[in-house]
Gaussian input, Z-matrix of N, CA and C with variables (Angstrom, degrees):
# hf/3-21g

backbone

0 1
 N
 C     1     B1
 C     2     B2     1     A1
 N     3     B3     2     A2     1     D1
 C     4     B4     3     A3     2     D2
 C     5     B5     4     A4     3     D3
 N     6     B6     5     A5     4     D4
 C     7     B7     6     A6     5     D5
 C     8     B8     7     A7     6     D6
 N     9     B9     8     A8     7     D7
 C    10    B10     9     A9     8     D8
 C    11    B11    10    A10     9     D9
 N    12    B12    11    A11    10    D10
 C    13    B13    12    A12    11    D11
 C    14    B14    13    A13    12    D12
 N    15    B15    14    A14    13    D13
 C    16    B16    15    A15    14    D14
 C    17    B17    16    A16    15    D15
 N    18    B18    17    A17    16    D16
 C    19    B19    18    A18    17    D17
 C    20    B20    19    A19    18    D18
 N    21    B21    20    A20    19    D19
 C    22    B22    21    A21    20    D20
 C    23    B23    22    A22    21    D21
 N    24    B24    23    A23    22    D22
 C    25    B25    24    A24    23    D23
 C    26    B26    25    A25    24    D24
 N    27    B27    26    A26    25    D25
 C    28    B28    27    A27    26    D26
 C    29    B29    28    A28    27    D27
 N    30    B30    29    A29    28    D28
 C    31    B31    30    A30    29    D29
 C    32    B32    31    A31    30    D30
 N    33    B33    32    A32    31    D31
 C    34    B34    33    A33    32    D32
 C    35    B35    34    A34    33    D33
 N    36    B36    35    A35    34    D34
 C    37    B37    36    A36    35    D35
 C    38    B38    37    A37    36    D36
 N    39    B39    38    A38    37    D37
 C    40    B40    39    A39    38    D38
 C    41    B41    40    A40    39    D39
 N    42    B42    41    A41    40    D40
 C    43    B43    42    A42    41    D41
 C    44    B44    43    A43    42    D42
 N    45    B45    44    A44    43    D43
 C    46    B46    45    A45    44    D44
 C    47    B47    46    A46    45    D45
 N    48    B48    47    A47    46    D46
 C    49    B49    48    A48    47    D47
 C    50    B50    49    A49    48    D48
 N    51    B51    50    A50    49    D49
 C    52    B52    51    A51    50    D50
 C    53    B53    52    A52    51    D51
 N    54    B54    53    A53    52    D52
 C    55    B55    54    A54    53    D53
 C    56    B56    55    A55    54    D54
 N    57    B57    56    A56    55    D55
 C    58    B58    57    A57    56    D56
 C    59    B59    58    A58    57    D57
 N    60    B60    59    A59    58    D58
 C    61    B61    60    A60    59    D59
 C    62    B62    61    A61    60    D60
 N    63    B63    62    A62    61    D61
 C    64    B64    63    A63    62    D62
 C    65    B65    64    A64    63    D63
 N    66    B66    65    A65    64    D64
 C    67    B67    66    A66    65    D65
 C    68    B68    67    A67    66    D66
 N    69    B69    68    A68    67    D67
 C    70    B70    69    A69    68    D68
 C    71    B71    70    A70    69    D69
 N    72    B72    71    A71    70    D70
 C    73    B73    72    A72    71    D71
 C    74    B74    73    A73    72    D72
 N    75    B75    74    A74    73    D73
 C    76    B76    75    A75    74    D74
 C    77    B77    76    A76    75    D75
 N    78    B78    77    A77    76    D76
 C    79    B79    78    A78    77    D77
 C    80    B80    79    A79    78    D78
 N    81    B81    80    A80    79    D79
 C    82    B82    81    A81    80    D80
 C    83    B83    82    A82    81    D81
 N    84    B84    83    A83    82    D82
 C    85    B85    84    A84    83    D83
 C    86    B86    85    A85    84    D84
 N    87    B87    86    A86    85    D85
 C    88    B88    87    A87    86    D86
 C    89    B89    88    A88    87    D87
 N    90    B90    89    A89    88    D88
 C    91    B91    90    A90    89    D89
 C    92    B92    91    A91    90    D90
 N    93    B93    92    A92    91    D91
 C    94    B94    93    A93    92    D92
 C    95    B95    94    A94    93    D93
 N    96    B96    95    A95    94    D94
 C    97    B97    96    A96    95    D95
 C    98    B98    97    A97    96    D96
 N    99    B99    98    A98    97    D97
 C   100   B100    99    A99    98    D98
 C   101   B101   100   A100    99    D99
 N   102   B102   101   A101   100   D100
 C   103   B103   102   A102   101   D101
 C   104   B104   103   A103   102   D102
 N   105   B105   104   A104   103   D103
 C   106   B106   105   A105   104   D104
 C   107   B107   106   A106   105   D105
 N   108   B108   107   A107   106   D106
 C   109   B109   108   A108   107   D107
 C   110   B110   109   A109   108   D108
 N   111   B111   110   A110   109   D109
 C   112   B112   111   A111   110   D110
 C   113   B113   112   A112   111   D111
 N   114   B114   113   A113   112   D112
 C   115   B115   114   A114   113   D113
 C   116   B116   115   A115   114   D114
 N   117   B117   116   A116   115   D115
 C   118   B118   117   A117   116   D116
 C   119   B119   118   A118   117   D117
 N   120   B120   119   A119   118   D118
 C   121   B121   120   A120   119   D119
 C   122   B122   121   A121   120   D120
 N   123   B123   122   A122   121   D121
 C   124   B124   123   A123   122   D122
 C   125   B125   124   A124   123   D123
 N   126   B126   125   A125   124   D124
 C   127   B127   126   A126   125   D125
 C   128   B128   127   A127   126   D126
 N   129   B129   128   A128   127   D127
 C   130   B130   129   A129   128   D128
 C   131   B131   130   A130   129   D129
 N   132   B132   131   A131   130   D130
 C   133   B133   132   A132   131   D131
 C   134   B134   133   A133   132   D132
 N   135   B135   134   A134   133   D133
 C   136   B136   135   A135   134   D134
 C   137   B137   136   A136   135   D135
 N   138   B138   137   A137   136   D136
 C   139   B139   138   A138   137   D137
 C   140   B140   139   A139   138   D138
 N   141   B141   140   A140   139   D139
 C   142   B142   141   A141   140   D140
 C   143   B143   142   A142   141   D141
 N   144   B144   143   A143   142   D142
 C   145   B145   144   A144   143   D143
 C   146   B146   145   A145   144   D144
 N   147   B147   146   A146   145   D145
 C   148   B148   147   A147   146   D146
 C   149   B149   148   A148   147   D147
 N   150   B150   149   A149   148   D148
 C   151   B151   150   A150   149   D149
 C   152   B152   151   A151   150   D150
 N   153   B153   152   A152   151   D151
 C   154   B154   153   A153   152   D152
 C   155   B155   154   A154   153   D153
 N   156   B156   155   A155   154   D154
 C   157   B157   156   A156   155   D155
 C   158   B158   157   A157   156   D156
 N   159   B159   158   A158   157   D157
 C   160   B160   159   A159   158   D158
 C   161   B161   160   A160   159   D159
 N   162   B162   161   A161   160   D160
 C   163   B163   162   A162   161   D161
 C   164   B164   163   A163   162   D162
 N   165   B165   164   A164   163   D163
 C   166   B166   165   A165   164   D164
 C   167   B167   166   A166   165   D165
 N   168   B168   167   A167   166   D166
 C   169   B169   168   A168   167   D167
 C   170   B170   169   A169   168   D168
 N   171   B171   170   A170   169   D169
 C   172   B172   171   A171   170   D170
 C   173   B173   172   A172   171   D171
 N   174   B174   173   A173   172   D172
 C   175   B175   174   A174   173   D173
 C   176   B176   175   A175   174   D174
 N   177   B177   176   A176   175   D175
 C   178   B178   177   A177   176   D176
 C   179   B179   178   A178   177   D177
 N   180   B180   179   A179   178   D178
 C   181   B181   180   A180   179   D179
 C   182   B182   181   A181   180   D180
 N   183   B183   182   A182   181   D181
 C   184   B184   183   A183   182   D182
 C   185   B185   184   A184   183   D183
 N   186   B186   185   A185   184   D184
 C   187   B187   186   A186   185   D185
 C   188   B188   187   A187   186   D186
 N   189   B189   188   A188   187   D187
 C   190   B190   189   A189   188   D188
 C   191   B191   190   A190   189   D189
 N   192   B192   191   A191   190   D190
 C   193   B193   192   A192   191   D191
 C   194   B194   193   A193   192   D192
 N   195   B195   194   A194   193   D193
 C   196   B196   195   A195   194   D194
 C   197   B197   196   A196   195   D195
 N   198   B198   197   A197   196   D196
 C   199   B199   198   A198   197   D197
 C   200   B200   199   A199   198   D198
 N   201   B201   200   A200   199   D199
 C   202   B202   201   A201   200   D200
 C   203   B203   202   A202   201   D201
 N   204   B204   203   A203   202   D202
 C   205   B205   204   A204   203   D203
 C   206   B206   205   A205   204   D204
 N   207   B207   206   A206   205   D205
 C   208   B208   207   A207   206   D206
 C   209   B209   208   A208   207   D207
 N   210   B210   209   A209   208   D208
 C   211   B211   210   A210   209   D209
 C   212   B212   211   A211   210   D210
 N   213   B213   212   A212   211   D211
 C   214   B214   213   A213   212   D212
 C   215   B215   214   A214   213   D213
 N   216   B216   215   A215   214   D214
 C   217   B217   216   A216   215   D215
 C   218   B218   217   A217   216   D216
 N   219   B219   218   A218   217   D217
 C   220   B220   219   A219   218   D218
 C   221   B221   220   A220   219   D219
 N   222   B222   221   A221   220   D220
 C   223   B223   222   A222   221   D221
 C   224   B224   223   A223   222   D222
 N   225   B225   224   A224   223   D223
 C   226   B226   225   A225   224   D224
 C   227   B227   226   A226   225   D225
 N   228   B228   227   A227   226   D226
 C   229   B229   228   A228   227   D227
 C   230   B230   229   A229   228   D228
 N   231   B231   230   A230   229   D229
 C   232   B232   231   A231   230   D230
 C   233   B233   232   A232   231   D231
 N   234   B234   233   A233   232   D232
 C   235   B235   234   A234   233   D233
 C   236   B236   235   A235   234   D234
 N   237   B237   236   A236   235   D235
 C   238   B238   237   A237   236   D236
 C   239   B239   238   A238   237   D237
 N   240   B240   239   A239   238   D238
 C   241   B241   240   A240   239   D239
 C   242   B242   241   A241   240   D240
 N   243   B243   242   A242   241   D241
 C   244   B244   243   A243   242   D242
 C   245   B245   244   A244   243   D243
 N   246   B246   245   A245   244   D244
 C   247   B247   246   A246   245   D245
 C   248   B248   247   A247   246   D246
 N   249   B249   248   A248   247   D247
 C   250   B250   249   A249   248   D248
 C   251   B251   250   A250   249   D249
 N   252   B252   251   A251   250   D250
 C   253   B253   252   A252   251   D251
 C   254   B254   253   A253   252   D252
 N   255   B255   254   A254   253   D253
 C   256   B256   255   A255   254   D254
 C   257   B257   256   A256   255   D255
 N   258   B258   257   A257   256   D256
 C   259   B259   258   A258   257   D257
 C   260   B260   259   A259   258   D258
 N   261   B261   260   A260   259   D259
 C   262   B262   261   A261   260   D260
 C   263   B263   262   A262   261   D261

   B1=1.4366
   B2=1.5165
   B3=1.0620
   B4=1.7460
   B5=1.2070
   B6=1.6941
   B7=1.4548
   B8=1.9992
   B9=1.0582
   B10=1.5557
   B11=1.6088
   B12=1.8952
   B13=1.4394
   B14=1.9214
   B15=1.7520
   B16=1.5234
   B17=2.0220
   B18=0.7534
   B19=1.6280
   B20=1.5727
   B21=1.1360
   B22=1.3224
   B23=1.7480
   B24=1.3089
   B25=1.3301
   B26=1.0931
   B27=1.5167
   B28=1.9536
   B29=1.3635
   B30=1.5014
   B31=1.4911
   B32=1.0309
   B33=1.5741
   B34=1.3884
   B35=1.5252
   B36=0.8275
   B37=1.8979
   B38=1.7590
   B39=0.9941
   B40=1.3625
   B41=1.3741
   B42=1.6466
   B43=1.6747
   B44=1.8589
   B45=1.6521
   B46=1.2974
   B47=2.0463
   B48=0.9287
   B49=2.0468
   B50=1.2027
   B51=1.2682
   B52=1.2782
   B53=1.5768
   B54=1.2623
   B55=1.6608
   B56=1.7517
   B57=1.2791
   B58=1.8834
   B59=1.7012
   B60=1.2066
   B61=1.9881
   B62=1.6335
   B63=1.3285
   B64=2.1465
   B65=1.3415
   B66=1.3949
   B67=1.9148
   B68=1.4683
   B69=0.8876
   B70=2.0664
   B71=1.7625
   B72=1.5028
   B73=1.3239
   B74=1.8167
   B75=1.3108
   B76=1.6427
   B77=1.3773
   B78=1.6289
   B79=1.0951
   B80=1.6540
   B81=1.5653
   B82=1.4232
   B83=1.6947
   B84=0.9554
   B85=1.5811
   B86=1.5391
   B87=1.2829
   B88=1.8412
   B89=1.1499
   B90=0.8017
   B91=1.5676
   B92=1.4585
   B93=1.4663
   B94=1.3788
   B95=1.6362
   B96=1.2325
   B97=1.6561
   B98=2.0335
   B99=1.1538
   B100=1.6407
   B101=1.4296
   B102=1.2576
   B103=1.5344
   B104=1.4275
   B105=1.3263
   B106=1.5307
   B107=1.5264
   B108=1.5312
   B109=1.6838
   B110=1.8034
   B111=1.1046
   B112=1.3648
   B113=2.1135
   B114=0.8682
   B115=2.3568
   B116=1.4497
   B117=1.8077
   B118=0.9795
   B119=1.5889
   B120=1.8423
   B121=1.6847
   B122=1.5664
   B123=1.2054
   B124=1.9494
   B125=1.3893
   B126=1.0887
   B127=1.9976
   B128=1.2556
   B129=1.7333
   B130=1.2926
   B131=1.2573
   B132=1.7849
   B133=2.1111
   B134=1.7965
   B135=1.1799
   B136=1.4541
   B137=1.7679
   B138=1.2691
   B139=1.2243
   B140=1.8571
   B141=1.0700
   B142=1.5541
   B143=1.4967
   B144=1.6106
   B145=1.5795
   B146=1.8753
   B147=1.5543
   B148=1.6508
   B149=1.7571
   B150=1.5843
   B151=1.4618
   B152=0.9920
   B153=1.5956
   B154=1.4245
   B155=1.2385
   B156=1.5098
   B157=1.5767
   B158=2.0667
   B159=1.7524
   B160=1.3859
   B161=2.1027
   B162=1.5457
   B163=1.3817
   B164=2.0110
   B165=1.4949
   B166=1.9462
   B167=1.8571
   B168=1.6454
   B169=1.0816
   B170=1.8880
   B171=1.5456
   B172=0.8961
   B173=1.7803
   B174=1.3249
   B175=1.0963
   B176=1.4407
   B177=1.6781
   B178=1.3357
   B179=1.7893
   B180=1.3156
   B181=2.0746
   B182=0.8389
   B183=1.4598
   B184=1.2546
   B185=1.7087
   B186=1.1490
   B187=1.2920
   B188=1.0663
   B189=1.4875
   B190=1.5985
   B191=1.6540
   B192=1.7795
   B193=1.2652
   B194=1.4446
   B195=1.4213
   B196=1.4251
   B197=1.6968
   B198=0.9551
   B199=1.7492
   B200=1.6596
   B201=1.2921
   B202=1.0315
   B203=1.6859
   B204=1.6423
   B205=1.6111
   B206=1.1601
   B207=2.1788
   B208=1.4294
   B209=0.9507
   B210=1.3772
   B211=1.3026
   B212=1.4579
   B213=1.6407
   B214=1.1592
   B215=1.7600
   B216=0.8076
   B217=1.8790
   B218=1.0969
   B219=1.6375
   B220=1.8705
   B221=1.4852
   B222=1.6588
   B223=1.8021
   B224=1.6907
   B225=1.4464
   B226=1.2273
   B227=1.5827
   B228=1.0909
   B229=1.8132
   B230=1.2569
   B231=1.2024
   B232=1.4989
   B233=2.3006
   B234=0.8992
   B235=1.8852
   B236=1.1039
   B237=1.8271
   B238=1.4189
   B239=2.2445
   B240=1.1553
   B241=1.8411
   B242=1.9721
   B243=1.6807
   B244=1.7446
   B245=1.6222
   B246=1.4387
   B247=1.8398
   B248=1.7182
   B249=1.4269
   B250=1.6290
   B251=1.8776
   B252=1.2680
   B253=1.6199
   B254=1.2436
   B255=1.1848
   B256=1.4155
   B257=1.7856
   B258=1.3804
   B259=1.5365
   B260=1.5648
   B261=1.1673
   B262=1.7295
   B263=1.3966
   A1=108.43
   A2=118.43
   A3=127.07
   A4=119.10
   A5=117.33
   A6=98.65
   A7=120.31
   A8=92.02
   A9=89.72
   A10=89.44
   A11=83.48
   A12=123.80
   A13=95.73
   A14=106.20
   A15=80.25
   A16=95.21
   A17=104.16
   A18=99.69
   A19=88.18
   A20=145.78
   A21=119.24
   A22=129.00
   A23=109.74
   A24=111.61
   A25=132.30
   A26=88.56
   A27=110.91
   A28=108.06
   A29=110.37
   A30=120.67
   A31=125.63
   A32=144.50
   A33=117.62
   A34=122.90
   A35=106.70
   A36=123.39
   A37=102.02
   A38=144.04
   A39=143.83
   A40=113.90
   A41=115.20
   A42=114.06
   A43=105.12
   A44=94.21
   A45=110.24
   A46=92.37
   A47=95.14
   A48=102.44
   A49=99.86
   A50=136.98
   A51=127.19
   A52=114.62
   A53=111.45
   A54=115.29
   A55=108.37
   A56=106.61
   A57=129.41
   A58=94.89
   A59=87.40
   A60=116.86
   A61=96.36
   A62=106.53
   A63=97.77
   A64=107.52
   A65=108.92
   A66=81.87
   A67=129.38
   A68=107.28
   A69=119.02
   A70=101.51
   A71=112.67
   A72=107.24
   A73=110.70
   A74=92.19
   A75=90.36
   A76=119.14
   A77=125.68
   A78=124.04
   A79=111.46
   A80=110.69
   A81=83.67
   A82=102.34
   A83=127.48
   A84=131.40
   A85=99.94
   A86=99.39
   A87=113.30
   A88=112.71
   A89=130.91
   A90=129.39
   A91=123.09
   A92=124.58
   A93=154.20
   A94=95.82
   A95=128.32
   A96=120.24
   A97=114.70
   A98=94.68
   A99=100.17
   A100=132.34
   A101=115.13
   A102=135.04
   A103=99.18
   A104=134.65
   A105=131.70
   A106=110.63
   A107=113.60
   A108=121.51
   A109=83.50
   A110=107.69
   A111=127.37
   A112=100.02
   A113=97.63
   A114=104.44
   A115=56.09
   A116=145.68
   A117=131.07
   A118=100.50
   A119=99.09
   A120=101.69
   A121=93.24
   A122=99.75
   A123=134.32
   A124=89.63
   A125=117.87
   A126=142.07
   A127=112.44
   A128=134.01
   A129=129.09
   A130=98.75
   A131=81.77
   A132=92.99
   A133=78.21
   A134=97.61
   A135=124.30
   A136=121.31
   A137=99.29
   A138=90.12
   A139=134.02
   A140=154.09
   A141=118.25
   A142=99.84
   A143=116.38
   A144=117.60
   A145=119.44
   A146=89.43
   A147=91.23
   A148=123.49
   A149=114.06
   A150=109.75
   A151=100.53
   A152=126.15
   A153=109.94
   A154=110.02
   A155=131.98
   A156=136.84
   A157=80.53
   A158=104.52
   A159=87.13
   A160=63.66
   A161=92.90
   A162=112.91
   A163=110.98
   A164=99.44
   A165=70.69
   A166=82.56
   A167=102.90
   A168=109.13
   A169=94.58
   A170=111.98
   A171=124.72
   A172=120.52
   A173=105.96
   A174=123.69
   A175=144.03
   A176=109.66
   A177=111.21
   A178=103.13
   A179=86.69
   A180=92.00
   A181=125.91
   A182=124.59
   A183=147.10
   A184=130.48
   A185=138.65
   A186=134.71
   A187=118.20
   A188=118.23
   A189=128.31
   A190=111.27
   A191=108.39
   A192=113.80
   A193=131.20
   A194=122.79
   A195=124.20
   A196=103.90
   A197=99.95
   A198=107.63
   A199=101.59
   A200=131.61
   A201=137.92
   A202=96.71
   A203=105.61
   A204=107.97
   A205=151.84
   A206=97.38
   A207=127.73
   A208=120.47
   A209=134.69
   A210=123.48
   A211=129.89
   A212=103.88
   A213=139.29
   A214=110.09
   A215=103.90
   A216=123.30
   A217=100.97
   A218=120.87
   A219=144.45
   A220=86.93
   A221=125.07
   A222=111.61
   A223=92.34
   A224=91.41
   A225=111.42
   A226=111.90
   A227=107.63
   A228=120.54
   A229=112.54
   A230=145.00
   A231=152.72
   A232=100.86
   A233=105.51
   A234=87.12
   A235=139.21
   A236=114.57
   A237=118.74
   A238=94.26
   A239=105.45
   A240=101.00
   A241=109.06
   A242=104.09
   A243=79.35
   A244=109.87
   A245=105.22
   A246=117.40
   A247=100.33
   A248=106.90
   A249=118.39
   A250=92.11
   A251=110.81
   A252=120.88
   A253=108.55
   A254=124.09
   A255=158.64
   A256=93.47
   A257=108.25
   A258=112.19
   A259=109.64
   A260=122.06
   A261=113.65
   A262=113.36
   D1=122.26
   D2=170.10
   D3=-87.57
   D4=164.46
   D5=177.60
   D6=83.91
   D7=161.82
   D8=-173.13
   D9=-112.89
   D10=132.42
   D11=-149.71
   D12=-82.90
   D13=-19.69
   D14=-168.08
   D15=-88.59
   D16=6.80
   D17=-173.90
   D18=-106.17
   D19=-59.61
   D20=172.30
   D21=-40.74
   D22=-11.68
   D23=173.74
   D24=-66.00
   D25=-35.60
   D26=178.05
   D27=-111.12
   D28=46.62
   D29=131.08
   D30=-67.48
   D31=124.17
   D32=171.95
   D33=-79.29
   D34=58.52
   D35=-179.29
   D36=-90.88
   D37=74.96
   D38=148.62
   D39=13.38
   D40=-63.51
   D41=-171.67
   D42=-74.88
   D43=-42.33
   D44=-157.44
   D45=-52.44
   D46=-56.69
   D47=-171.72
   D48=-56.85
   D49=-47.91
   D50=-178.60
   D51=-61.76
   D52=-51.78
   D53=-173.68
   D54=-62.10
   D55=-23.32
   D56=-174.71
   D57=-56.92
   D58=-66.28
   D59=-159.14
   D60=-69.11
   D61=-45.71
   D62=170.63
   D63=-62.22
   D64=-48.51
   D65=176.15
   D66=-87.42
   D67=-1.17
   D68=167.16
   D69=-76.24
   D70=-37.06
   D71=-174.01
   D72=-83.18
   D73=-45.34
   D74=-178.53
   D75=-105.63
   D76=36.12
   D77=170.96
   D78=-34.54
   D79=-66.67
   D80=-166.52
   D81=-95.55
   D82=55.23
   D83=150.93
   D84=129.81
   D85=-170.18
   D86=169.16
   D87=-97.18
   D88=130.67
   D89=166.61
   D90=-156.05
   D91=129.75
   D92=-164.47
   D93=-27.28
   D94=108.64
   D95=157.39
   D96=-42.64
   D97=-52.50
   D98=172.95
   D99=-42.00
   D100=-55.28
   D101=-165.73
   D102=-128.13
   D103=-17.45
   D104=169.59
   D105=60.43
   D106=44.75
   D107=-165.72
   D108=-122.34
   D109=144.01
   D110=-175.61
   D111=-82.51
   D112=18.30
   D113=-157.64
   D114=-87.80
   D115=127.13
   D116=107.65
   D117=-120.64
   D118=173.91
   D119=160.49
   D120=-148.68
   D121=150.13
   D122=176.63
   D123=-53.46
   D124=139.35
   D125=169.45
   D126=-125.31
   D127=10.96
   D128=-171.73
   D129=97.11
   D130=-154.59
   D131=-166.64
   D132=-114.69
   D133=-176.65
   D134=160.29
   D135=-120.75
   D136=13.01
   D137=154.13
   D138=-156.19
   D139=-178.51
   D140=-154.38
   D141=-92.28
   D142=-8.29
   D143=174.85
   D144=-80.94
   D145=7.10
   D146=176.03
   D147=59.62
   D148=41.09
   D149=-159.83
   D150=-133.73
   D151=-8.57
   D152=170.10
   D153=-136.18
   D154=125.17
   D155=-131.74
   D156=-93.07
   D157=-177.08
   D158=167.85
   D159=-158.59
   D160=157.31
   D161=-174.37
   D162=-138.07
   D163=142.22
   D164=170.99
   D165=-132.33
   D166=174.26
   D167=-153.97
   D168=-111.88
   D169=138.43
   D170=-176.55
   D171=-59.97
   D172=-44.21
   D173=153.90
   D174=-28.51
   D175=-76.82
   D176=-177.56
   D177=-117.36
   D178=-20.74
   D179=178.92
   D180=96.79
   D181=12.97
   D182=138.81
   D183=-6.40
   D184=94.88
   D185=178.82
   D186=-100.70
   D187=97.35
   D188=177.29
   D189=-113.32
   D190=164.27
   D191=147.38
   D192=-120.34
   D193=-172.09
   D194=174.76
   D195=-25.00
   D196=-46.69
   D197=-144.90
   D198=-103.57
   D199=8.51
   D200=-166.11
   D201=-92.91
   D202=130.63
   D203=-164.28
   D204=101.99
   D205=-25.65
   D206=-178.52
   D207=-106.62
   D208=-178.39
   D209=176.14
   D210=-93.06
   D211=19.34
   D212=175.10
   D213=-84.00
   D214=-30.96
   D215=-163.18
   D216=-71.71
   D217=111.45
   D218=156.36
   D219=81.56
   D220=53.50
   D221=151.74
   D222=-115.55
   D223=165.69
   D224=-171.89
   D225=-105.54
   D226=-2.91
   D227=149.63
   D228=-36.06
   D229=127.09
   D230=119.59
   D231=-14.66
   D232=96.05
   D233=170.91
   D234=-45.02
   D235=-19.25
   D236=176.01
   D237=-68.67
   D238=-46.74
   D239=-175.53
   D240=-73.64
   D241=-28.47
   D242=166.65
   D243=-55.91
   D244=-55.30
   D245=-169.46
   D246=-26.95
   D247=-61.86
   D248=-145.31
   D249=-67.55
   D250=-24.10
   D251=-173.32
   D252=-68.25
   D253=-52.76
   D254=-154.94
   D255=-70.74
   D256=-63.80
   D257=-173.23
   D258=-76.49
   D259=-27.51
   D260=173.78
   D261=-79.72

């Protein structure tokens, strides 16, 4: 990704904010909010537009997504329009 990543966030591009915010969130890897053990594996998306990954944790069995934890988690916002909200 080029460019400075927090102003690409508040693009309103749907994929673009999501793919932004996975690598700001999981720079240094994925790992379980619950047990904080890196044992995860990819389960698909959770939704049919493919934008928000969902993972469960090898460990304790945990089923999370991107957004699970944040203040992103269960809105019905598009994330490129929370982002643009967030910065004005």
């Amino acid at each position: 990704m080029s460019g400075d990543l927090v102003l690409e966030l508040f693009i309103l591009n749907e994929e673009k904010a999501s793919n932004v915010f996975r690598y700001i969130r999981w720079v240094g890897g994925v790992y379980c909010p619950g047990c904080e053990l890196f044992d995860v594996y990819k389960r698909g998306f959770s939704d049919e537009r493919k934008i928000t990954r969902r993972y469960s944790c090898n460990n304790c069995g945990k089923n999370f997504t991107d957004f699970t934890g944040t203040i992103f988690a269960n809105k019905n916002l598009p994330l490129g329009e929370m982002s643009y909200i967030i910065a004005n």
